[in-house]
N, C-alpha and C positions, 0 to 999 in steps of 0.2 A: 411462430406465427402460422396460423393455420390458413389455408386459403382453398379456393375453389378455381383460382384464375393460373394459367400457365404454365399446372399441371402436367406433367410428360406421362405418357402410358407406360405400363409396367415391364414391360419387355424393350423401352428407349429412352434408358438412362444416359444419353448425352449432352454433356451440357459444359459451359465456362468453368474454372473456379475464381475464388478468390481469398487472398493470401495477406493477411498481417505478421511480421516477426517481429517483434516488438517487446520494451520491457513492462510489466503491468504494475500496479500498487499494491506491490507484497514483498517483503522483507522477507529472502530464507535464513535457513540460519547461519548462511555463512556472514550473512549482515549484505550481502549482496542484492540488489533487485533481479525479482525472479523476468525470466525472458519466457517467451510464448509463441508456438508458433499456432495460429488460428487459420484451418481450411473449410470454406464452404461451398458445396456448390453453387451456382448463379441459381439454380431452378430446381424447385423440388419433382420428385417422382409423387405419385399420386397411389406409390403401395407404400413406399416405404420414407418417406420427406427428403427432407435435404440430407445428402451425403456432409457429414462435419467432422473435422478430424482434427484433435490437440494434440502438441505434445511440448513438454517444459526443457527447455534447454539451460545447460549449464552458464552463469556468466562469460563463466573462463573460456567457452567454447562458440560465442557468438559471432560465427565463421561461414563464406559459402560452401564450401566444406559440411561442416553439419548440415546446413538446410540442405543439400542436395543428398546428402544422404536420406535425410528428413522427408523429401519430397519424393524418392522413391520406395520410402515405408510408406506414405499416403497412396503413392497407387499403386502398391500392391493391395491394399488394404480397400481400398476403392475395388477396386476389378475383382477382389474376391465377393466381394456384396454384389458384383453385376452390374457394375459403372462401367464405362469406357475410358479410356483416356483422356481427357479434359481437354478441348479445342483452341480453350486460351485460358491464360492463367494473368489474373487481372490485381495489380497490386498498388494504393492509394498514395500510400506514405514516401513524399518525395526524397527522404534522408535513408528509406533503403532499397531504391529501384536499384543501385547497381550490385549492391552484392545479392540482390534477388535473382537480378537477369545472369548476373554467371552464374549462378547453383543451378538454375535452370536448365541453362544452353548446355549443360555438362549431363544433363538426360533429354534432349531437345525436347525441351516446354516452350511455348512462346509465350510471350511473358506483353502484356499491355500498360501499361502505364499510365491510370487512370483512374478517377474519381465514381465511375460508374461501377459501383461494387455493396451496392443496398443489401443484399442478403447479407453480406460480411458485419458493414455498418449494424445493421438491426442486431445485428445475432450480441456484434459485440457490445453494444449499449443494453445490452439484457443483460451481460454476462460483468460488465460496470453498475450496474445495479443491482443485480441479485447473487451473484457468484463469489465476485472477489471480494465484497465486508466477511462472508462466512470465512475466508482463509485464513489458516494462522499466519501470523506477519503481516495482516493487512493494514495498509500505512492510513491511518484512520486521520480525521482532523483536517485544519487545512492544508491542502499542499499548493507550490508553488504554482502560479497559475499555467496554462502551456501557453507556448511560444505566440505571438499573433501572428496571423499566416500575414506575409509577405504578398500581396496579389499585382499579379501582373498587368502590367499597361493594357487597357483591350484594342484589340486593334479591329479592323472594318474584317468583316467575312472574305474569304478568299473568292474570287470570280465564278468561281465552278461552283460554290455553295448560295447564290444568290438568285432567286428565282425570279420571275416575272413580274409577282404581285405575289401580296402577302395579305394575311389578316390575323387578329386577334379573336377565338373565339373561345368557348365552352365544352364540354360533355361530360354529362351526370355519370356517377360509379356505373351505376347500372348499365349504363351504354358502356363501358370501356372495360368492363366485364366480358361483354360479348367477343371485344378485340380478336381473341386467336380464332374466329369463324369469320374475320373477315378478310378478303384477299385482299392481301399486301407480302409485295415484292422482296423489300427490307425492312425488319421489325426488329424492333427492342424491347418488346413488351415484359411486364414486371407483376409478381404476383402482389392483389388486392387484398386486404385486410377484410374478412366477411365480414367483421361487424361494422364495417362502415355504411353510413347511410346510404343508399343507392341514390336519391335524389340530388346528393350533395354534386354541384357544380365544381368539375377541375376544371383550371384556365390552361389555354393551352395556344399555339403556334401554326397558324396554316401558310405553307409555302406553293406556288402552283408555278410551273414551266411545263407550255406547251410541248416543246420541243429538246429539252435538257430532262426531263423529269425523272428517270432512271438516273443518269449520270449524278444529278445532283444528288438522288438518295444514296448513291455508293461513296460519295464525299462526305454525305453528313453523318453516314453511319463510322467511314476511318478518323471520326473528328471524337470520337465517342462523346456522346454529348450527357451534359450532366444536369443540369437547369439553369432558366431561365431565371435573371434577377433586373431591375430596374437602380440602375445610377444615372442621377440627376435625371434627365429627359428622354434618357437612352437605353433602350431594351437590349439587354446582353444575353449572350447564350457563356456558360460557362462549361469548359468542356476538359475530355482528355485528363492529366494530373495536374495541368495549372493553368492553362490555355482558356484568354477570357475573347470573345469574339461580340463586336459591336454589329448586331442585327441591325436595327433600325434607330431615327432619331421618333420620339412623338412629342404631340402638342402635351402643354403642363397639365392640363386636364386628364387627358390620356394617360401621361404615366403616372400622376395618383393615383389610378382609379385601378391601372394595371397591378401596381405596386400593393394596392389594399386587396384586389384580388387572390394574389400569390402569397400575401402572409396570413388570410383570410382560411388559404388551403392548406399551410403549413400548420396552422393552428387545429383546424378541425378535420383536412384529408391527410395526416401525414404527410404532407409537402408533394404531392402527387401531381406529376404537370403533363404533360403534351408536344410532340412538335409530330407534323402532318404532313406530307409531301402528296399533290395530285397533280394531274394536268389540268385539269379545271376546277372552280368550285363543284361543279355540280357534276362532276365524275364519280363513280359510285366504287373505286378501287381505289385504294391506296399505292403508290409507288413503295411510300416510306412513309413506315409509321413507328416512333417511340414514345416511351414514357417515360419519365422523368423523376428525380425526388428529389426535394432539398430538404439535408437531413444531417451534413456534414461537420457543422459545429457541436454537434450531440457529442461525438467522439474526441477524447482527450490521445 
C-alpha cells in the first residue's frame, strides 16, 4: 500500500514491528503445513517503504528457539538497511503470544500483545490472496472454517480512562491526512490509502478531561486500542489482544445510526475510525490522538 500519510524521513527509521509465526495453506513436501515467520514494520520510511522480512520454518522446528534465532537474523538484516532496533514488537495471535515473548526476552524485544498491527494484517491478506494460490502445495478448495474467536465479556472503562464528557463525531480523509502536523502529545496515527476519497467521512470518538487530560491519554494509549464496535446499545472500544471495554450506553437511535456509520466506513474507508483526547471541545491541541481499523476478520 502506498501512501503519503506517516511517512518517516530517510535518515529515521524507527518504528514498532509486527510479528505473525504462524502455519499458512501450503502443503511441503514433506506432507507437513509450511510455517512462516511474517515481519513488518508499523510505519513505512518514505525512501525505502516498509521494512518486511520472511522466513519459512521447518514443522519439526516450530520452537522459541528458532524464532529467536529467527528474530536476530531480522535485525541484523534490519540494521543493515538503516533501521534501528524496533521499540516494540506487537504480536495478534493469542495461541502464540508465549512462545513469542520468550524468543523475544532471550534478545530483550518487548513484545505487546495486541490487535493493533494493520500493517502486518494488510500485508498478510495481500499475501492470502495473491501469494500463497501461486505456491506449490497450495491447499486450494475448501478448508475447514477457522475457529470463531471466543470474545470476552466487556466490562465498563477503567476510572483513569473516563473522561468528563464525550461525543460522537466525524472527520473527512482529507483532514486526517493532515494528522502528523498536528500537535498531539500521544498518537497512534496509521498510514492512509491515497486513493481514498478525501471527502469520505471517518466516524470517530471524542473524550475531553479538563483536568485528567494527559493522564488519561497515557491510559488509553497502554490499552492499545483497536476499534470501536456497537453491541446492542452499547458503544465498545475493543482493544489490546482480546480486551473488549464498554465506553458508553446510547439511545436505540443512536446506536443504529452509530452502528451504520462504522460498517458504512468499513465498507468504503477500509474500517478507518478515530478516538480523540482534548481538554475542551474547542481546544485546538490534541492530548491524544489515534486511529483506528477494523479489519480483523479478513485474516484467517
Amino acid at each position: 500500500m502506498t501512501s503519503q500519510q506517516n511517512k518517516m524521513p530517510p535518515n529515521g527509521r524507527e518504528t514498532d514491528w509486527e510479528l505473525d509465526f504462524y502455519s499458512r495453506p501450503i502443503l511441503e513436501p514433506d506432507g507437513k503445513k509450511r510455517w512462516e515467520l511474517l515481519i513488518t514494520s508499523s510505519q513505512e520510511c518514505s525512501e525505502v517503504g516498509f521494512f518486511r522480512w520472511v522466513k519459512i520454518c521447518p514443522a519439526g522446528e516450530v520452537n522459541s528457539l528458532w524464532l529467536s534465532n529467527a528474530l536476530e537474523e531480522a535485525l541484523i538484516d534490519a540494521q543493515g538497511k538503516g533501521w534501528s532496533k524496533p521499540m516494540k514488537l506487537r504480536c495478534w495471535r493469542t495461541s502464540m503470544k508465549t512462545m513469542i515473548k520468550k524468543a523475544a526476552s532471550k534478545i530483550d524485544l518487548e513484545v505487546i500483545a495486541s490487535r493493533r498491527t494493520y500493517a502486518l494484517l494488510e500485508w498478510l491478506s495481500e499475501r492470502e490472496k495473491n501469494f500463497y494460490p501461486q505456491e506449490e502445495g497450495y491447499l486450494a478448495g475448501p478448508l475447514a472454517p477457522p475457529a470463531s474467536r471466543i470474545l470476552n465479556q466487556a466490562v465498563p472503562l477503567p476510572e483513569a480512562v473516563r473522561g468528563d464528557a464525550w461525543s460522537l463525531a466525524s472527520l473527512p480523509i482529507g483532514v486526517l491526512r493532515e494528522a502528523e502536523e498536528w500537535p498531539i502529545e500521544f498518537s497512534g496515527l496509521l498510514p492512509i490509502n491515497e486513493t481514498l476519497d478525501e471527502n469520505l467521512l471517518v466516524p470517530g470518538l471524542r473524550l475531553f478531561s479538563k483536568a485528567r487530560a494527559l493522564a488519561l491519554a497515557g491510559w488509553l494509549g497502554g490499552l492499545e486500542p483497536v476499534k470501536l464496535v456497537i453491541e446492542g446499545n452499547q458503544l465498545l472500544l475493543e482493544a489490546g489482544q482480546e480486551d473488549r471495554w464498554i465506553v458508553t450506553g446510547l439511545k436505540s437511535e443512536e446506536a443504529k445510526k452509530t452502528k451504520e456509520n462504522l460498517l458504512s466506513t468499513k465498507i468504503n474507508s477500509q474500517g478507518l475510525q478515530f478516538i480523540s483526547i482534548q481538554t475542551t471541545p474547542s481546544d485546538e491541541k490534541f492530548t491524544g490522538f489515534w486511529m483506528l481499523r477494523d479489519m480483523h476478520e479478513l485474516i484467517h
